[in-house]
N, C-alpha and C positions, 0 to 999 in steps of 0.2 A: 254762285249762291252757296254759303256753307251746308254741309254735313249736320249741322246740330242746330238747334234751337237753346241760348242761354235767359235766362231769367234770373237778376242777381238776388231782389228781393220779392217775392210773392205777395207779401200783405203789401207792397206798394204800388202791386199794379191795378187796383181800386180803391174807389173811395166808399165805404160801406154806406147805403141812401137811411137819412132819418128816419124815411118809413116805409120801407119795403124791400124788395131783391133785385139785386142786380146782377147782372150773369157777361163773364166776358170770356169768349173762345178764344186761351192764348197760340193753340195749336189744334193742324187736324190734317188727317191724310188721309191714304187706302185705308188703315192699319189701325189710328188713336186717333182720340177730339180730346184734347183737356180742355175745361172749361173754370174758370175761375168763379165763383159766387161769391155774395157777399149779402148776410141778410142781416137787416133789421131785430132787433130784440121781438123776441113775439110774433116773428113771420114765419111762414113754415109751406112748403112745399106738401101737398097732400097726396097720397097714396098713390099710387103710378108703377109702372115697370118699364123695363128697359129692352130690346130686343136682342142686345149685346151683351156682352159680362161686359162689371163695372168696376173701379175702386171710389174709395170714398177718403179725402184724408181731411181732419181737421185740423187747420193752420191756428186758428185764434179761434176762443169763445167758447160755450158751450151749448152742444145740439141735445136733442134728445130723437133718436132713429130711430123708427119702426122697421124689423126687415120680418119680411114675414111673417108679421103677427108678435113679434117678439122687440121687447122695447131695448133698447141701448142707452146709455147715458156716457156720451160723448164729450171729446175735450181736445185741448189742443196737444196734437202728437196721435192722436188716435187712427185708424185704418182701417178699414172696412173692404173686404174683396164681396161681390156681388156676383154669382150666376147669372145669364141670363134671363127675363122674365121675374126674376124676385119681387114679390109685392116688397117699393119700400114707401117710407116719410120721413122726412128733415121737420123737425120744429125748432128755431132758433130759442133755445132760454135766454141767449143774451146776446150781443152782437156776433156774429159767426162770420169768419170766413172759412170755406171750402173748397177743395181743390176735386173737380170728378175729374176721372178718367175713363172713357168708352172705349174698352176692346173690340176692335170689327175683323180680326183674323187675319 
């Protein structure tokens, strides 16, 4: 089994749903879970926190992020490192894809 994990293109390992989120775990270990997202224009993940530090990247689209009370206005190339526990929210303004990453130490 190799040493690495390649992915050549990210926005083609889903298909974004006409109406709603779809979430695909391309990797996960002791250590990291990447998860791939992909939301609908006008879908949005509410308020939540995480137990772990987080990153946030956005591939395509644009989000609008609450982290801690404090709003973002996101886009594609954008990056977001999370502390553990941070109140956040994802709202899709337009088709989003999203890359998380969960630190687990």
């Amino acid at each position: 089994m190799p040493n690495y994990v390649a992915i050549e293109n990210l926005l083609k390992e889903l298909e974004i749903p006409k109406d709603g989120t779809l979430s695909r775990t391309l990797h996960r270990d002791d250590r990291v879970k990447v998860v791939l997202f992909g939301f609908a224009g006008g879908q949005e993940l509410s308020q939540h926190t995480a137990s772990v530090p987080a990153i946030i990247e956005i591939l395509s689209g644009e989000a609008r992020v609450t982290l801690d009370g404090e709003e973002k206005e996101l886009s594609r190339g954008s990056w977001v490192f999370m502390e553990a526990n941070l109140p956040h929210a994802v709202y899709a303004k337009s088709d989003v894809v999203m890359l998380l990453t969960m630190l687990h130490g």
